[in-house]
mmCIF file of the N, C-alpha and C atoms, coordinates in Angstrom:
data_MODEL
# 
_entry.id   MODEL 
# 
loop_
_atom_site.group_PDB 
_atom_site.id 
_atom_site.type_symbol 
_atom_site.label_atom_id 
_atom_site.label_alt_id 
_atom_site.label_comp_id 
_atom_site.label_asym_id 
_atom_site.label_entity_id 
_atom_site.label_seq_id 
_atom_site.pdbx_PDB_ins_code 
_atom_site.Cartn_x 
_atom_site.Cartn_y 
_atom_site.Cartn_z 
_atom_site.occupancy 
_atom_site.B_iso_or_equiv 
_atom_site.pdbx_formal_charge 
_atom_site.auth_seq_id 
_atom_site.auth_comp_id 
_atom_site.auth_asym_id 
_atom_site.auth_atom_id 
_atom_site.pdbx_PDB_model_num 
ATOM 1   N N  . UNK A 1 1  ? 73.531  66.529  73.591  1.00 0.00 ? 1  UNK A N  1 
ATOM 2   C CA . UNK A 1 1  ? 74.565  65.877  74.382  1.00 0.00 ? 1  UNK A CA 1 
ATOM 3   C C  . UNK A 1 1  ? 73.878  64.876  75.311  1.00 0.00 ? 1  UNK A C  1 
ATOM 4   N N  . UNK A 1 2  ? 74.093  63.711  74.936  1.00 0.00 ? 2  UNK A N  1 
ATOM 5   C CA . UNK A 1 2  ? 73.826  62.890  76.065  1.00 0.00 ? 2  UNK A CA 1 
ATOM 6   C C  . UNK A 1 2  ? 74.478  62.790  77.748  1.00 0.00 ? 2  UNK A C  1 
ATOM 7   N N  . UNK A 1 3  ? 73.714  62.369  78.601  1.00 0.00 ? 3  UNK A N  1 
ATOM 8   C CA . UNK A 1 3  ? 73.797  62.251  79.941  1.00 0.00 ? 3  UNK A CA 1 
ATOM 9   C C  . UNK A 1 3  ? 75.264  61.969  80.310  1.00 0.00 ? 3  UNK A C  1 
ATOM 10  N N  . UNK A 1 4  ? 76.290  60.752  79.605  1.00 0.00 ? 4  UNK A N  1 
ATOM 11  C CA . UNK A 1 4  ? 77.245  60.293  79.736  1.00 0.00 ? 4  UNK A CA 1 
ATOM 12  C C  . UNK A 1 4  ? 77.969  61.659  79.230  1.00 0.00 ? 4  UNK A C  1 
ATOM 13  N N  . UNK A 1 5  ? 78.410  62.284  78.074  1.00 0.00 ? 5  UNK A N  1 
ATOM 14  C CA . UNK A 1 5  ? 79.086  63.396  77.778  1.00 0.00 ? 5  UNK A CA 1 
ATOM 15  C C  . UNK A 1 5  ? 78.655  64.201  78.533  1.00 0.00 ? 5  UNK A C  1 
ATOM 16  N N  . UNK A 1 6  ? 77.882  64.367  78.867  1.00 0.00 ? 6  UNK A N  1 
ATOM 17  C CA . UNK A 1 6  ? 77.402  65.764  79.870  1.00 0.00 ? 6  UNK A CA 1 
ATOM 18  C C  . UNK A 1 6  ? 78.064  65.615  81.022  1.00 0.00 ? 6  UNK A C  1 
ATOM 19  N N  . UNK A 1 7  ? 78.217  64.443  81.738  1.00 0.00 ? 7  UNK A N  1 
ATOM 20  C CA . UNK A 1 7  ? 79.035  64.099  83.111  1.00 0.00 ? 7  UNK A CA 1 
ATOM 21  C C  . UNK A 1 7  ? 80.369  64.053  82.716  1.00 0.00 ? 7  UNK A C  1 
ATOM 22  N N  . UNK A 1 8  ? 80.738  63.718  81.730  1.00 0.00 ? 8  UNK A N  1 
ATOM 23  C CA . UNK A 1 8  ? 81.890  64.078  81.369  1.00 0.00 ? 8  UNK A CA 1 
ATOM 24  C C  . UNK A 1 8  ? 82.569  65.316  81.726  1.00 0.00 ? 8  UNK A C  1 
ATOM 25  N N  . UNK A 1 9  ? 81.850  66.490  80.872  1.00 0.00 ? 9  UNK A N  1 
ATOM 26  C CA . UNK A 1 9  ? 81.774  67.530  80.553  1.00 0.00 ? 9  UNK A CA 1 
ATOM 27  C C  . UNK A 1 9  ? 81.935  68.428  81.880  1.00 0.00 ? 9  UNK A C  1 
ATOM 28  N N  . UNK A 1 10 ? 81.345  68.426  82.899  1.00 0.00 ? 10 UNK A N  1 
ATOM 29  C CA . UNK A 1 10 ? 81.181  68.490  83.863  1.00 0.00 ? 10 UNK A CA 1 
ATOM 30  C C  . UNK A 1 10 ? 82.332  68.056  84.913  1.00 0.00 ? 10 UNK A C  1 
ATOM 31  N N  . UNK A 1 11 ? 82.697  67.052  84.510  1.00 0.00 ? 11 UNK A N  1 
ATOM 32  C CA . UNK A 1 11 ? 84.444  66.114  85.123  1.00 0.00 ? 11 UNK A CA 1 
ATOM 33  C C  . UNK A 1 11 ? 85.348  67.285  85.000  1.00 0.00 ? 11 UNK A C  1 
ATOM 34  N N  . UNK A 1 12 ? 85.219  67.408  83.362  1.00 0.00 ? 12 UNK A N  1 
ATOM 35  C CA . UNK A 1 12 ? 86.526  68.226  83.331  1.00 0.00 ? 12 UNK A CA 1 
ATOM 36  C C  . UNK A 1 12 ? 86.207  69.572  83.252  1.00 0.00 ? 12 UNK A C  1 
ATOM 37  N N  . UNK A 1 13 ? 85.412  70.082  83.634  1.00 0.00 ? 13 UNK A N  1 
ATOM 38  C CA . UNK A 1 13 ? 84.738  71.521  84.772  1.00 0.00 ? 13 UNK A CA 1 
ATOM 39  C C  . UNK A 1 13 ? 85.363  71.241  85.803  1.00 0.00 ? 13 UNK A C  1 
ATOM 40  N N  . UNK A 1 14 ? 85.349  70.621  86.292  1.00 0.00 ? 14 UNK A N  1 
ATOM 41  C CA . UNK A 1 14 ? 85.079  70.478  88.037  1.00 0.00 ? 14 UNK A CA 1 
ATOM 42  C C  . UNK A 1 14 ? 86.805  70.586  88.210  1.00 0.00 ? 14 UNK A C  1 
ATOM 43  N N  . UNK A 1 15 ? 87.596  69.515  87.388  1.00 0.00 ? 15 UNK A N  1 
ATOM 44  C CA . UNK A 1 15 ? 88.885  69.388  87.048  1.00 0.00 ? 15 UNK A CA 1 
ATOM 45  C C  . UNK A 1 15 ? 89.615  70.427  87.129  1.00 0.00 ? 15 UNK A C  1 
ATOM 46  N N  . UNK A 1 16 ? 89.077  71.095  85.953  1.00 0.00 ? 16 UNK A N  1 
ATOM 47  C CA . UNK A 1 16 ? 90.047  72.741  85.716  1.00 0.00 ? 16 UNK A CA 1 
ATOM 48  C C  . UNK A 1 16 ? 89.824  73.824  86.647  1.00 0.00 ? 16 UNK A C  1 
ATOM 49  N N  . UNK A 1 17 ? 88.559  73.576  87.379  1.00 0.00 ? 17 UNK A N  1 
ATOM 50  C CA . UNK A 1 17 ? 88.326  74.794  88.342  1.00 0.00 ? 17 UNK A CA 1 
ATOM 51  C C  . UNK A 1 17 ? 89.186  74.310  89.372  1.00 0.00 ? 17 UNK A C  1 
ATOM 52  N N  . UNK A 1 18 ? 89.327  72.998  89.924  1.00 0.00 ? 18 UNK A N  1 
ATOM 53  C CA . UNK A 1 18 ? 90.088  72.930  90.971  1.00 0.00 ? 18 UNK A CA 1 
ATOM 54  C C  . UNK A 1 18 ? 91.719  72.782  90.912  1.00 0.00 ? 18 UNK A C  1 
ATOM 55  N N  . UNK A 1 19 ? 92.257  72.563  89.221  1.00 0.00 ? 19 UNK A N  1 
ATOM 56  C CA . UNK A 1 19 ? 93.438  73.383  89.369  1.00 0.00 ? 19 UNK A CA 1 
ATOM 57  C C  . UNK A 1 19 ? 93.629  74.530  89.467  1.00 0.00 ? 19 UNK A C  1 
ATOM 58  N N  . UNK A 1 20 ? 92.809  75.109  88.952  1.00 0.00 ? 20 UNK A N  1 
ATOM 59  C CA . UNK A 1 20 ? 92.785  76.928  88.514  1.00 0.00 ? 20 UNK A CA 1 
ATOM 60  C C  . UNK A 1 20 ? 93.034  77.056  89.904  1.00 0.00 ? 20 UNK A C  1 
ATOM 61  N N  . UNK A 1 21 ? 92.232  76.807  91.043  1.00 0.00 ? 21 UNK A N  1 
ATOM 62  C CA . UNK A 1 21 ? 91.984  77.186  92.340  1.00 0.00 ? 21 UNK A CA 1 
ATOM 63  C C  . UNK A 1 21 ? 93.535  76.863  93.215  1.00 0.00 ? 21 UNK A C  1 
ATOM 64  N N  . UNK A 1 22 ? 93.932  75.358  92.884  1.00 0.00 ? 22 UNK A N  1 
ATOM 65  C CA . UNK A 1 22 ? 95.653  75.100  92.806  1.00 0.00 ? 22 UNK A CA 1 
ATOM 66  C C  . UNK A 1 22 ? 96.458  76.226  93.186  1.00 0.00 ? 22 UNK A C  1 
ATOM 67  N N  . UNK A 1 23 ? 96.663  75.939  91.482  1.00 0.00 ? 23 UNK A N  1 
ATOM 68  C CA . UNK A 1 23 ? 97.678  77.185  90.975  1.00 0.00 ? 23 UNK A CA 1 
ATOM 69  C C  . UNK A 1 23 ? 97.299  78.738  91.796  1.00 0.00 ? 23 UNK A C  1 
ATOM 70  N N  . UNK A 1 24 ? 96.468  79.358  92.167  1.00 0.00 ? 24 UNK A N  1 
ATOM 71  C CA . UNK A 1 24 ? 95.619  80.529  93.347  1.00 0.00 ? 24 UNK A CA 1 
ATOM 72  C C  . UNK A 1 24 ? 97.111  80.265  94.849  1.00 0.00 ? 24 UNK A C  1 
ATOM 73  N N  . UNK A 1 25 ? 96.110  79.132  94.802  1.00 0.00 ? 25 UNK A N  1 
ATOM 74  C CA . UNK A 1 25 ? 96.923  79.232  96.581  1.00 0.00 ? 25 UNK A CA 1 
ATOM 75  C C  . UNK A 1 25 ? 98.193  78.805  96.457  1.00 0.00 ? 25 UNK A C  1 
ATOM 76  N N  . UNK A 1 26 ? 98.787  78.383  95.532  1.00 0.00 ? 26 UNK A N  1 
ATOM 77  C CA . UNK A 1 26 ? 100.030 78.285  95.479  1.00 0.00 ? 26 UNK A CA 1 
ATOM 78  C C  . UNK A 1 26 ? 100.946 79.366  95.239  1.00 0.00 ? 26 UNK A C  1 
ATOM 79  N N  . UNK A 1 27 ? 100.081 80.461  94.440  1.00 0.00 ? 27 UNK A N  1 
ATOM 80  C CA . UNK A 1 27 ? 100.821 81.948  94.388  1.00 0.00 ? 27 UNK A CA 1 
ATOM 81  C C  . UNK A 1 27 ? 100.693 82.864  95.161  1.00 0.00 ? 27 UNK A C  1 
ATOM 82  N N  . UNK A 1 28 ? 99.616  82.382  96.273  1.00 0.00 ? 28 UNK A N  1 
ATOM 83  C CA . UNK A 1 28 ? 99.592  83.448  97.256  1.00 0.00 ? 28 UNK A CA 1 
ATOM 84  C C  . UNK A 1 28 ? 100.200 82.763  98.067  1.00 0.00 ? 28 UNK A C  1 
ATOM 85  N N  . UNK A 1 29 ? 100.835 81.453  98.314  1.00 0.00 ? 29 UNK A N  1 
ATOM 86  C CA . UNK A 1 29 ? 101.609 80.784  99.556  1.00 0.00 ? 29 UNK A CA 1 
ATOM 87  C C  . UNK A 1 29 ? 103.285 81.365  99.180  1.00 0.00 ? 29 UNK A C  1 
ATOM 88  N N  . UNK A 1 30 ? 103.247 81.666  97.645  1.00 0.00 ? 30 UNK A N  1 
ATOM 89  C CA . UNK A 1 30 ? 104.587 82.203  97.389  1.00 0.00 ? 30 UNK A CA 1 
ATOM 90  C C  . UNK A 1 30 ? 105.022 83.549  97.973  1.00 0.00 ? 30 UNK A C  1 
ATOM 91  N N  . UNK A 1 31 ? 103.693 84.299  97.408  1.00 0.00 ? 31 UNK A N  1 
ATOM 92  C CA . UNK A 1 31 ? 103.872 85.819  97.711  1.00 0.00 ? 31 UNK A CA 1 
ATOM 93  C C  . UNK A 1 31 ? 103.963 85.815  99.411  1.00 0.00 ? 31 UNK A C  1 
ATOM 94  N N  . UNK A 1 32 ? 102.954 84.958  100.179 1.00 0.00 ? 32 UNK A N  1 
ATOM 95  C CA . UNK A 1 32 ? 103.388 85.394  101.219 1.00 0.00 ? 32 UNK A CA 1 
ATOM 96  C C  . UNK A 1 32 ? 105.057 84.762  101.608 1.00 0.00 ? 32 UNK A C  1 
ATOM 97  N N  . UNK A 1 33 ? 104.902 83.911  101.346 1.00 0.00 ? 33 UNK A N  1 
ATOM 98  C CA . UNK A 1 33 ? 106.763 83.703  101.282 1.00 0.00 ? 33 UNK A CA 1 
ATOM 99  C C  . UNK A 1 33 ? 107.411 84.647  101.250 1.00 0.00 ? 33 UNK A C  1 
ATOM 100 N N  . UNK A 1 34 ? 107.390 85.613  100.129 1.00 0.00 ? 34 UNK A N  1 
ATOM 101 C CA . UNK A 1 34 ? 108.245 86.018  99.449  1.00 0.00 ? 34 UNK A CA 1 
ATOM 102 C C  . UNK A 1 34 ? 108.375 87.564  100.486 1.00 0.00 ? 34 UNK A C  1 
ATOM 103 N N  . UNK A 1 35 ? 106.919 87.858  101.387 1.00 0.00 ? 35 UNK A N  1 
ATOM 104 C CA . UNK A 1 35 ? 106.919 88.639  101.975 1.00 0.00 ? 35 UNK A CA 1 
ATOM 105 C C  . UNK A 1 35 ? 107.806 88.896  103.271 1.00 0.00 ? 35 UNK A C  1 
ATOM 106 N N  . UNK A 1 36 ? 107.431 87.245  103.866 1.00 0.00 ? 36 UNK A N  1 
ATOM 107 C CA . UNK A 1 36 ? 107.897 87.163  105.021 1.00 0.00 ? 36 UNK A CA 1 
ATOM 108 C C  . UNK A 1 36 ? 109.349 86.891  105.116 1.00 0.00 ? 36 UNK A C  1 
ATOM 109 N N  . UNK A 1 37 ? 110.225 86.476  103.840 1.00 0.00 ? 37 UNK A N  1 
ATOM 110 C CA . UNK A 1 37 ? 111.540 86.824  103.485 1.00 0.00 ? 37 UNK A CA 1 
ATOM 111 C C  . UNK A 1 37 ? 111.803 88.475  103.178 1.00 0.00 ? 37 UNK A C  1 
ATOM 112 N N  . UNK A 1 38 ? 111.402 89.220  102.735 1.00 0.00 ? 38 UNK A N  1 
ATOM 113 C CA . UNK A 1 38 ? 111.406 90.357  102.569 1.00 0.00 ? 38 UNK A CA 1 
ATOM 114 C C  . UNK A 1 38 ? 111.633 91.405  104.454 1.00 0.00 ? 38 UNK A C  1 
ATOM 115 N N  . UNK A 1 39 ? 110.655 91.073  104.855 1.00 0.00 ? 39 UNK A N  1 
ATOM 116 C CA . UNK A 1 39 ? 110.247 91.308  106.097 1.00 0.00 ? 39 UNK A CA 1 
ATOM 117 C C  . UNK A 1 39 ? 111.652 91.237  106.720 1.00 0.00 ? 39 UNK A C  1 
ATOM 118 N N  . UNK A 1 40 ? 112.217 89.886  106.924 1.00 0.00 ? 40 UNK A N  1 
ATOM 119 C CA . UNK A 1 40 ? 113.098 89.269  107.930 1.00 0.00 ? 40 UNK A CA 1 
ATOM 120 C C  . UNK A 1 40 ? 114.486 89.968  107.323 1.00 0.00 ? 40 UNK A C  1 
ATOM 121 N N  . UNK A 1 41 ? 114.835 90.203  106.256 1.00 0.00 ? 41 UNK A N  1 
ATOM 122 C CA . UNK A 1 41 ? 115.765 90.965  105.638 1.00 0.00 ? 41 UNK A CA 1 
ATOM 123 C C  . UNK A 1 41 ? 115.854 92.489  106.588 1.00 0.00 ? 41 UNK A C  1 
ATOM 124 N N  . UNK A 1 42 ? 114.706 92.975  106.069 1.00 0.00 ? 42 UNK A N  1 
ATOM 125 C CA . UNK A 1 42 ? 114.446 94.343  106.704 1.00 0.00 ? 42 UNK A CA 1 
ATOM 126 C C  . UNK A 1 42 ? 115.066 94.659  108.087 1.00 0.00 ? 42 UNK A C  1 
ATOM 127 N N  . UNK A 1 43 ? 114.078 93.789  108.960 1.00 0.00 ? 43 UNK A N  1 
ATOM 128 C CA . UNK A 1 43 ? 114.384 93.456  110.389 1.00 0.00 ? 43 UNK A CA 1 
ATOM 129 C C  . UNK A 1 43 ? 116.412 93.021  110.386 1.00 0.00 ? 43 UNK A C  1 
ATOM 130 N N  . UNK A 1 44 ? 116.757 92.450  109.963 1.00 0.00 ? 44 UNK A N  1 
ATOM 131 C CA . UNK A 1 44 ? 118.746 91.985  109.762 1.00 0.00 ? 44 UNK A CA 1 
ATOM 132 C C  . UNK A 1 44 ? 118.996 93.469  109.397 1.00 0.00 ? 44 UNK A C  1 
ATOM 133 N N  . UNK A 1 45 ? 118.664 94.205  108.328 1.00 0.00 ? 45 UNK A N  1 
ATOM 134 C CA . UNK A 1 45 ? 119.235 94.955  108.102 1.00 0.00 ? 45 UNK A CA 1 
ATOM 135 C C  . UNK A 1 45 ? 119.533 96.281  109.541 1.00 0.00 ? 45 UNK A C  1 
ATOM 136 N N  . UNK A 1 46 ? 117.938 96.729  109.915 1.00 0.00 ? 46 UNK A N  1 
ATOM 137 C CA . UNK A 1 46 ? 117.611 97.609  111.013 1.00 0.00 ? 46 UNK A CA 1 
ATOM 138 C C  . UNK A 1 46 ? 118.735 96.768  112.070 1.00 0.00 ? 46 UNK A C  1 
ATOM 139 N N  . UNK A 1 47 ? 118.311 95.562  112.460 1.00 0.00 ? 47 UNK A N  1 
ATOM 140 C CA . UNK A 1 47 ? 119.383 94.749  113.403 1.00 0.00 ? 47 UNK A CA 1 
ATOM 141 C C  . UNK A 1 47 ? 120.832 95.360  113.765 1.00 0.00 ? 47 UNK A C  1 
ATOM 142 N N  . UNK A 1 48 ? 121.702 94.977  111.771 1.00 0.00 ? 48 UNK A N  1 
ATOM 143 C CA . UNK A 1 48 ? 123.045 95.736  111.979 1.00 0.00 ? 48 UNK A CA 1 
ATOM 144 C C  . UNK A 1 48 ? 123.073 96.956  112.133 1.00 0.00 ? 48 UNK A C  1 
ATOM 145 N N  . UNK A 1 49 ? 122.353 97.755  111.655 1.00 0.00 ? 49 UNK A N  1 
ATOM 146 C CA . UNK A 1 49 ? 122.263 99.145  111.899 1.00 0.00 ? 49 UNK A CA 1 
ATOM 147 C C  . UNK A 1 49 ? 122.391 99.616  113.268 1.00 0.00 ? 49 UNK A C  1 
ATOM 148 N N  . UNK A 1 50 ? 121.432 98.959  114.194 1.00 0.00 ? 50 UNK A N  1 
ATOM 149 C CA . UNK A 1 50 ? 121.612 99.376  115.229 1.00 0.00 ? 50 UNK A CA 1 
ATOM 150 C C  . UNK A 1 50 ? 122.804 98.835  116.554 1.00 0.00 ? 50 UNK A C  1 
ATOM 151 N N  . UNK A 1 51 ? 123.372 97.494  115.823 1.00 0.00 ? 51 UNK A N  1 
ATOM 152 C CA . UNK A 1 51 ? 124.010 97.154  116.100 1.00 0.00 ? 51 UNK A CA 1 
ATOM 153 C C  . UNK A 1 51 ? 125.559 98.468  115.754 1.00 0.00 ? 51 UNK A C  1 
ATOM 154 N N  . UNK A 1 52 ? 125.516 98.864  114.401 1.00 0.00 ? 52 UNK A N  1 
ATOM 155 C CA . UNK A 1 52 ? 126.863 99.534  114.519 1.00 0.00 ? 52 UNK A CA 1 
ATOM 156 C C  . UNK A 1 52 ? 126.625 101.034 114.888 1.00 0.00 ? 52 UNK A C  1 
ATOM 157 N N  . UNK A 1 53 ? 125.570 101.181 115.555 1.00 0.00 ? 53 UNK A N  1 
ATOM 158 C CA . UNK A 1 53 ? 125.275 102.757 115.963 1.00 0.00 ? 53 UNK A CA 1 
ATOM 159 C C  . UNK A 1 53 ? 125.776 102.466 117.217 1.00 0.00 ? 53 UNK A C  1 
ATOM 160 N N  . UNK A 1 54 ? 125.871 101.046 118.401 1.00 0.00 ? 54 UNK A N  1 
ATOM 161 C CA . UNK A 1 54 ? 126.072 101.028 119.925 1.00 0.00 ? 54 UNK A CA 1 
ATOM 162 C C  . UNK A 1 54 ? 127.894 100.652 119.585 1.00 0.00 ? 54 UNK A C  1 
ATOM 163 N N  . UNK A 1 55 ? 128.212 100.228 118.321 1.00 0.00 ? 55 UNK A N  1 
ATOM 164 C CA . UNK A 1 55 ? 129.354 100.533 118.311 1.00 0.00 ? 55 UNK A CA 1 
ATOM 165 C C  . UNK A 1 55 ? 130.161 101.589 117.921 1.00 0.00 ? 55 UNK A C  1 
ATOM 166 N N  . UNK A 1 56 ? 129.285 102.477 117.198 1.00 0.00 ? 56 UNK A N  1 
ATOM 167 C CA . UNK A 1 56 ? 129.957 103.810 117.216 1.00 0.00 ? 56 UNK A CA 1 
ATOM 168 C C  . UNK A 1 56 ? 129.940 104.413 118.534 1.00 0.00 ? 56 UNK A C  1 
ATOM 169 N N  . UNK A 1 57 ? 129.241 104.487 119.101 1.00 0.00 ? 57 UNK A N  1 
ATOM 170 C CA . UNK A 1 57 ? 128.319 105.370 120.642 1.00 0.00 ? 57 UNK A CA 1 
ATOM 171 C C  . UNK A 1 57 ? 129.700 104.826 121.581 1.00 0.00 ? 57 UNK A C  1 
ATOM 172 N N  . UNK A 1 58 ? 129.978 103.425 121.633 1.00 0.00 ? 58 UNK A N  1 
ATOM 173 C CA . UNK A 1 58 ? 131.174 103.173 122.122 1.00 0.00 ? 58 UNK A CA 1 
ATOM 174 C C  . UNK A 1 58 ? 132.379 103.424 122.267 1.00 0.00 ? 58 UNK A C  1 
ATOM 175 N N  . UNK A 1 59 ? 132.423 103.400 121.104 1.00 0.00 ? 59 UNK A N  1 
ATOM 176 C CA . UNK A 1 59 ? 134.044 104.201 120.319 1.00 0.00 ? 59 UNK A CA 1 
ATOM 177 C C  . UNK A 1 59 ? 133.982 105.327 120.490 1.00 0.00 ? 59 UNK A C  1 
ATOM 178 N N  . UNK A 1 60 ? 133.099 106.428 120.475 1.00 0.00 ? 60 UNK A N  1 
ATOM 179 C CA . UNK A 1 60 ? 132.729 107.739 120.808 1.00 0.00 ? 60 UNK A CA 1 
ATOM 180 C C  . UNK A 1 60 ? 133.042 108.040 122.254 1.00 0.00 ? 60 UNK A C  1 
ATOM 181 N N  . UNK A 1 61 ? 132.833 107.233 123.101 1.00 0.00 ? 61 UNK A N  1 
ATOM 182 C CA . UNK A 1 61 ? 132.770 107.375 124.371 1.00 0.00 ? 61 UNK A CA 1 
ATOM 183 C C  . UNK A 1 61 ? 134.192 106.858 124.986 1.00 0.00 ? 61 UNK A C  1 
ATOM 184 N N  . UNK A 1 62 ? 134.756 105.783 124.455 1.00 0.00 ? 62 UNK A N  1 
ATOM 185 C CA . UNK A 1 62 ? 135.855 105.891 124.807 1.00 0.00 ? 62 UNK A CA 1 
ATOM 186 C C  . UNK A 1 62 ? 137.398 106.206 124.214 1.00 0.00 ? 62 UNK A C  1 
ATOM 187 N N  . UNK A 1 63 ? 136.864 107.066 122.916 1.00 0.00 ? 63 UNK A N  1 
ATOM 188 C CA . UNK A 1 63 ? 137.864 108.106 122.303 1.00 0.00 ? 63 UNK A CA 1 
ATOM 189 C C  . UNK A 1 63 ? 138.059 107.029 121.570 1.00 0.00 ? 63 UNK A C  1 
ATOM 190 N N  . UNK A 1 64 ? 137.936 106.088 121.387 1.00 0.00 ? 64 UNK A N  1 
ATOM 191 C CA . UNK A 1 64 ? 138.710 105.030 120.105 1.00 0.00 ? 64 UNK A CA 1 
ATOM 192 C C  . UNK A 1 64 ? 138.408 105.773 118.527 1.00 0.00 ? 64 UNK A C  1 
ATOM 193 N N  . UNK A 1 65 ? 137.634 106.819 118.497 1.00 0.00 ? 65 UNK A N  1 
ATOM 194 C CA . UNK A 1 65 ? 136.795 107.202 116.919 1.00 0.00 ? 65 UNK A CA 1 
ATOM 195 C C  . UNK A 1 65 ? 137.802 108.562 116.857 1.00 0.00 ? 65 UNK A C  1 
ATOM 196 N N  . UNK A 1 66 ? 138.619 108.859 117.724 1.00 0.00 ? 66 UNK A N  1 
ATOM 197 C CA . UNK A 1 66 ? 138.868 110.336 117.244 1.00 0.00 ? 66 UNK A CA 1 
ATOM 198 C C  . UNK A 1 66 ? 140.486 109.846 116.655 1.00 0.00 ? 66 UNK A C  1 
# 
């Protein structure tokens, strides 16, 4: 292989490793996405929850539940 194909060769090394590397942080920028949507769900959910426990506790207290 001459010098010219060899730098070539080498181009498209350099090429594919730094998509490979791309495509990497682009699936861990997802996953963490996908986490920190996950997360914030959680947190809404606990939210209403505790939101309709101070409205039961309410209703409890001022006979509206019986």
């Amino acid at each position: 292989m001459d010098n010219s194909n060899n730098m070539s060769y080498q181009a498209g090394e350099a090429k594919g490793q730094a998509q490979e590397k791309g495509n990497q942080m682009m699936e861990k920028a997802s996953n963490a996405a996908q986490s920190a949507k996950e997360s914030m769900q959680e947190a809404g959910q606990q939210a209403q929850a505790k939101a309709q426990g101070a409205v039961d506790a309410v209703k409890n207290a001022t006979g509206i539940n019986k």
